[in-house]
Each structure stands twice: as structure tokens, then as C-alpha cells.
N, C-alpha and C positions, 0 to 999 in steps of 0.2 A: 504494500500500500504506500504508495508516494503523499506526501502530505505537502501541500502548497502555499506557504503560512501568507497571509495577508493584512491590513494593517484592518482591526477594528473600525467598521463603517455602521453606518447610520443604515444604507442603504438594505444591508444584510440582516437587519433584525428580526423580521419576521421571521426568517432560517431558524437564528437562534433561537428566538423563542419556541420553536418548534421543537427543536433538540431539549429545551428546559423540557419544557411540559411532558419528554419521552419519557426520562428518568427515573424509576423505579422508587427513587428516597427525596424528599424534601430537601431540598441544596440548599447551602450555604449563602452565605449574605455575598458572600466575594465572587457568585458566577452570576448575581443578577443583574441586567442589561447594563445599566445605569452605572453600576459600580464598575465594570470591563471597560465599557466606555468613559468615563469620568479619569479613572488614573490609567489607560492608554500611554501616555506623555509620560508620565513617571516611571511606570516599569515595562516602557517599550510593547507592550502587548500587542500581538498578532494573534492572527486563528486562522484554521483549515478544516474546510467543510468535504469530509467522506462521507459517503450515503447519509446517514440518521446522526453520524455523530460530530461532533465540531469539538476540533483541540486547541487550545490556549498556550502559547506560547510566549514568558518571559522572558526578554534578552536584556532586562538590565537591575540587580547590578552585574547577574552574571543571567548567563541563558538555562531555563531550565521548564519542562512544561507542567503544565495544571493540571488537573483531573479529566478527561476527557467528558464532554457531555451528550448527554444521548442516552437509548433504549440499550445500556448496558449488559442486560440476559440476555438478548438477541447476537453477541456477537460471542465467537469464539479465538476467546485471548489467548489461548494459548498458542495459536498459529496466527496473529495477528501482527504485523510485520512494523509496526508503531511498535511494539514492545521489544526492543532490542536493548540487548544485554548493554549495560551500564548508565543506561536514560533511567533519572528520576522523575519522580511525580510529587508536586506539591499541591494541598489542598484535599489533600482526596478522602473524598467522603464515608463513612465506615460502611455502608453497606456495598461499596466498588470493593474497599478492603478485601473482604469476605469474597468476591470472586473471584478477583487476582490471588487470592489465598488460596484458593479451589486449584486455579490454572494454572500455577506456579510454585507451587510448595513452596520445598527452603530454597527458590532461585530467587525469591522475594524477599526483599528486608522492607517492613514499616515497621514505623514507629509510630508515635501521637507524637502530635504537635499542639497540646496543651493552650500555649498561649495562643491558639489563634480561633480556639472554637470559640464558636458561636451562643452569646447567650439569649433563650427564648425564655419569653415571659406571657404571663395570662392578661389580654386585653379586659378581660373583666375584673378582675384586680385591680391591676394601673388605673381605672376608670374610677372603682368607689374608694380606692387606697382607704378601708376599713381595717380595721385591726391593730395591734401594736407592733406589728413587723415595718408599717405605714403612716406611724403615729406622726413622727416629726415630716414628713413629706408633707402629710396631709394638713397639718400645720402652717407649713411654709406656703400651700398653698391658698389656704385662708387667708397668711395674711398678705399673699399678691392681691388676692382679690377685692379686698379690705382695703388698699392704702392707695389703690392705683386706677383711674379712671381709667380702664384699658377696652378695648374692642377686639375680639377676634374675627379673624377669614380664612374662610380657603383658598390656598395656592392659585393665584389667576397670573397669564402670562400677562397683563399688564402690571403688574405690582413686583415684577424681575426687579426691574433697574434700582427699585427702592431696595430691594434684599439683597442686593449685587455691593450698592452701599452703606446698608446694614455690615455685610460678610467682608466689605475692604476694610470700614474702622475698627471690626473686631480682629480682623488679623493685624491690622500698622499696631495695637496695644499691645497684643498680645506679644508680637518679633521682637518689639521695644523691649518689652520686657523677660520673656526668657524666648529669645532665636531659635532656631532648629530647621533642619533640613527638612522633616516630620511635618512640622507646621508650617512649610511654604510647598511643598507636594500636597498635603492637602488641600488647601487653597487652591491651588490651580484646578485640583479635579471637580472642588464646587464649583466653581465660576465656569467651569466647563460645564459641569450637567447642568446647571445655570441658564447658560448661554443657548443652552437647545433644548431646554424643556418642553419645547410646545411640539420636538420634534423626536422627542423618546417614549413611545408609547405606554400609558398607563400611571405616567410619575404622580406621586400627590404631594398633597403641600399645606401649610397654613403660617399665617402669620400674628403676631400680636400689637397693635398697638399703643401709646401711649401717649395723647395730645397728636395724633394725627401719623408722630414718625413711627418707621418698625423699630422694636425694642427685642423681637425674637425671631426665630422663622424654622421651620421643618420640613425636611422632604424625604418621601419616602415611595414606596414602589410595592406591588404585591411581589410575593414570590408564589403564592398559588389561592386559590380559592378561600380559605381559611389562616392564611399566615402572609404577614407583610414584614417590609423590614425598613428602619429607622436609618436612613443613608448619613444623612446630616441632621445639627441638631445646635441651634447657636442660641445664645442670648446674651443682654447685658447686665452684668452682676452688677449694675450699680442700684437694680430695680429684682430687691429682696423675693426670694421664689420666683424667679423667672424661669425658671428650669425647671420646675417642676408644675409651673402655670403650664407651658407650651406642650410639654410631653402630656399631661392630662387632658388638657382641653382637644388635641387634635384625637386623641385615640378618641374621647368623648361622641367630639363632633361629625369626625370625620372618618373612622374605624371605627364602629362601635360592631359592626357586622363580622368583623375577623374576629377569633379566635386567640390568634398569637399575634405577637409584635416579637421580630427580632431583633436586638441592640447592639449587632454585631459583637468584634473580640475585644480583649482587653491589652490583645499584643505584650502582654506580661509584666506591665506596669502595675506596680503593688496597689499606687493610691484608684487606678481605672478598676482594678479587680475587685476592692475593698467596694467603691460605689456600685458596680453592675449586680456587684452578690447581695449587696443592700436592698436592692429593688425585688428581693425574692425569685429566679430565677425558677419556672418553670422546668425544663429541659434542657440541655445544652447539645447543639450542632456541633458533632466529634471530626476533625480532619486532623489528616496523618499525613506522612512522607512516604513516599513508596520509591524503592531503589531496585533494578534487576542486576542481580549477583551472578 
């Protein structure tokens, strides 16, 4: 099988979507359109489309590929000419595991890749945040709602340019104050899905305001029928429970029909681990590394 990698297009989406929806297990935050296309630029991302399945191709910082997506039972890996001795996989989902596990015994080394799963949480939860697991959330958001004459919406392509400069003066404070590579990559990827929002099928959105400017904004994306996932997620901490106003109100508003919300990884940061596990975690999205030895 010759695979023909090409750079992430708009135009190809409906393909990919097609290959998502093939999928046997609930994928990960990192294979939905949005997110592929969004950080493109940053880690070089390409894909090749074989029959049903379509492969992800990182070339920076180093070259290495992704999970393959597609109607994975259907194909037979162990004569499958993409699986050539010393090509790893990152990302890969645990129920691919368990087939490459089948079709490759000990010729397959995976491991978990811990800090990159996914954390999934209960949309009806997040909504009434009852209980004392919720106590101080629900709090905080009390008293957003208590101190601040705010208006919420849903994501509309005209109200881009306002969130565009919402998400430039939350990055110039944020670089000022602690810089990172981290936090100018993601940047570019919002302002990228940003940028083509009206042109990425499905994306959702809302915003808060306060005296007219945006003070927060959300965008997020289904990944299937019953579970969506949480792509971006800003506000200004100068305006107490903003963060916990935007995350409530939009599952509220605007998700109240899903099931899950995914909040993507924590990338292995103590103090991101310490919050995401706060919010009660539901289930967590398991991805591994997979090497053929």
C-alpha cells in the first residue's frame, strides 16, 4: 500500500469525516477535524486517504504517524504494508491496541501515554455542578452571576473578529508574563480555526459579555452523537468565575442534548491534572504508543 501524504485541506473533510464516523471506539479529542486542522502549522500535519482509512502524518518536531482512522476490523494488519517494521504510532487508541495486539504479538511494543488521554466528563453534572465535589465551582459561579451585568451567545460568524481580539489580548498578557513556545502554537491554531469557522463543518461556540465587550468565548465541535469536545476555552480573570460562568453556561445553553463533554489532556502538567480531576472526570480517552519491533 503506497500512502501519498498531503497537507491537511478544508476541501477533504467530508472524506475524513467519513473515516471518523467508520471507527469502531469513540476517538480522541486530537483526531477531530478542527483540532488536525487548527495545529497543521505547528506539527507539520499531513494525511493519506486509502480506501476507508486516512493516516496522519507528523513531520515536526520529528516525523512520526498517528493512529490510522477508519473501519479498523475491516482490515487485515497483519499483511498491511503501512505496518512496516520500525514505524511508530502515536495516539493510538486502546481498542486499535487490542488489534495490532491480535496481529502482531511480541512484534508490537505499546505502551500508555498517560499524559495525553483524554479527560471525559458528565454534561449533566457540569450543568447542575450539585454536590460537594462542585461546591466551590458552583460558588464561583454564583458569584459571576451576582457581580457582573453579563449577556451570553452562541458562537455566530459575525462576533469572530470580537473573539479574535478577545484571544490577541489574552495571549500579549499572558507571553508578557510567562512566554513559551506552548503558548504561541496554540495561538496560532485558534486564530486559525478562528479564521475558518464558518468553513469547518459542525464547530460550536459561545461567548460572554460584559458592558457590551467579550470577557470569554468557547468553541467546541461534536465528536459523535452523544459526546463533544471542549477545543478552546478562554476568559479574563480579572472578572471573578469566568471560567466556570463560560464552561457552565455553554454546556447549559448550548449542549444540554450530549451526554459527554471532552476537556481534552492534561499533557502532564501537575497544576492542569490537579484542575481537570477536580471537575470529576467521568471516563478517561486511553492513547498509547505503538512501535513494530
Amino acid at each position: 500500500m503506497s500512502l501519498n501524504f498531503e497537507p491537511i485541506s478544508l476541501e477533504r473533510q467530508d472524506e475524513y469525516h467519513k473515516a471518523l464516523t467508520g471507527c469502531p471506539q469513540l476517538l480522541t479529542s486530537d483526531f477531530s477535524f478542527a483540532n488536525v486542522f487548527g495545529w497543521a502549522d505547528h506539527y507539520g500535519l499531513e494525511w493519506a486517504f486509502h480506501k476507508e482509512l486516512c493516516f496522519i502524518r507528523q513531520t515536526r518536531p520529528h516525523t512520526v504517524l498517528w493512529a490510522p482512522v477508519g473501519p479498523w476490523e475491516q482490515y487485515d494488519w497483519a499483511n498491511c504494508s503501512a505496518m512496516t517494521e520500525g514505524r511508530k504510532f502515536v495516539r493510538v487508541p486502546e481498542a486499535l491496541t487490542r488489534l495490532w495486539s491480535i496481529a502482531f504479538g511480541n512484534k508490537i511494543l505499546i505502551e500508555e501515554s498517560r499524559d495525553h488521554w483524554d479527560y471525559v466528563y458528565s454534561v449533566e453534572e457540569l450543568i447542575s455542578l450539585s454536590g460537594k465535589t462542585f461546591h466551590k465551582k458552583k460558588n464561583l459561579l454564583n458569584q459571576f452571576k451576582k457581580n457582573y451585568l453579563y449577556t451570553y451567545e452562541s458562537m455566530a460568524p459575525e462576533c469572530v473578529e470580537e473573539v479574535l481580539e478577545m484571544q490577541d489580548e489574552w495571549y500579549k498578557w499572558y507571553e508578557e508574563n510567562n512566554p513559551s513556545e506552548a503558548l504561541k502554537a496554540e495561538n496560532h491554531a485558534i486564530t486559525r480555526v478562528l479564521q475558518h469557522i464558518d468553513q469547518i463543518k459542525g464547530l460550536m461556540g459561545a461567548t460572554i459579555r460584559v458592558e457590551g465587550k467579550v470577557i470569554a468565548y468557547t468553541v467546541a465541535e461534536p465528536l459523535c452523537e452523544d459526546s463533544l469536545v471542549i477545543h478552546f476555552e478562554k476568559g479574563d480573570i480579572r472578572y471573578k468565575g469566568v471560567y466556570q460562568a463560560i464552561n457552565q453556561m455553554f454546556l447549559e445553553h448550548d449542549a444540554a442534548e450530549f451526554t459527554n463533554v471532552n476537556r481534552e489532556q492534561d499533557l502532564g502538567d501537575p497544576g492542569l491534572r490537579k484542575a481537570k480531576m477536580s471537575y470529576n472526570p467521568s471516563f478517561f480517552l486511553k492513547k498509547f504508543e505503538a512501535e513494530l519491533i
